[in-house]
N, C-alpha and C positions, 0 to 999 in steps of 0.2 A: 718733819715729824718722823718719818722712818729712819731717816739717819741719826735721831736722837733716840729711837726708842728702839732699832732694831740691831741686836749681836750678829754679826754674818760667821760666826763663829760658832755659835750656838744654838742657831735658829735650824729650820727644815730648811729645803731647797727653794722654796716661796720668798720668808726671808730675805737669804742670800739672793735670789733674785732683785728681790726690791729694792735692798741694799745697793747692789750695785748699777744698777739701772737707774736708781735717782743718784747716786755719787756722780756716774756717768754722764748725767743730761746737766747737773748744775758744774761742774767741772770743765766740760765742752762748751758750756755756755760762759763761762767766767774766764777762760782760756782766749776764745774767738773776741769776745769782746774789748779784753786786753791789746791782745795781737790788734788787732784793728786799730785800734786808737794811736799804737805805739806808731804805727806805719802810718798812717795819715798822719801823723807828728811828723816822722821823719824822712815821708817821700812824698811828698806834695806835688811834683808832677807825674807820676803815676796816676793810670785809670783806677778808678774806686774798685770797681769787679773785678782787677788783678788783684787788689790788694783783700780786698773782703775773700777770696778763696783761697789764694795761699795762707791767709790767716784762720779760716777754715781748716784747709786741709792739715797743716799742725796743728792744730788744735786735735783734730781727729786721734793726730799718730799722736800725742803725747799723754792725751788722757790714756787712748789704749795703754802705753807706756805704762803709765800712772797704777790703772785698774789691774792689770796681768801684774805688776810687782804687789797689789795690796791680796791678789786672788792665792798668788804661789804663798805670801809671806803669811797668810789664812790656812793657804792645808800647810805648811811647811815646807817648802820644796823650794824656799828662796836661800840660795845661794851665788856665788859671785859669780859662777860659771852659767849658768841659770839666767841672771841678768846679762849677763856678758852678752848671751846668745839672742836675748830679746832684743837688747839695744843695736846689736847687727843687724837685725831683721826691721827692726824700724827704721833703723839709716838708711839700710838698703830701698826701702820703698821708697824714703826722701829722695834717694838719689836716684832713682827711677824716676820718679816724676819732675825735678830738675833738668835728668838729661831729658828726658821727650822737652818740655817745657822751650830748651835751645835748641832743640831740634826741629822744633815747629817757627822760631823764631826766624832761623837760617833757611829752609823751606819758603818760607813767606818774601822775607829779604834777603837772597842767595849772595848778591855783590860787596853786601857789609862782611867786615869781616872781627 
């Protein structure tokens, strides 16, 4: 109902909150859910709780993605450089939790290589 009945453009700050706050929880949710399925499709000997949080954890970093490009492109402040600089900041944290990710793997199993 809010995202049918509510402008984040032309609303107070209430609004625009609820807007994006329920854009946010059904989006993360429809995101995680995806990811999940696609990975139990395609890695089936994988533990379930690896794969249910890294499906999680993208899920996280995409909607942000998602939200901060619908938030800038609302006041107007989307731009390519603008994106540019988002999408680094999200890789970056991908790739932050990747490398710990192998770094705990190696930690764990030092002799594999």
């Amino acid at each position: 109902m809010v995202i049918n009945a509510i402008d984040p453009t032309q609303s107070g700050w209430l609004g625009f909150l609820l807007f994006y706050s329920t854009f946010s929880i059904a989006l993360f949710g429809s995101l995680s859910l995806l990811g999940i399925a696609i990975r139990f499709w395609a890695k089936q000997e994988t533990l379930p709780v690896r794969i249910t949080l890294k499906a999680f954890r993208q899920s996280l970093l995409l909607t942000t993605l998602f939200v901060i490009s619908l938030i800038l492109f609302s006041q107007g402040w989307f731009r390519w450089w603008t994106m540019l600089l988002v999408l680094f900041i999200v890789g970056f944290v991908e790739l932050m939790f990747v490398s710990n990710e192998r770094t705990l793997e190696h930690k764990n199993y030092p002799n594999q290589t």
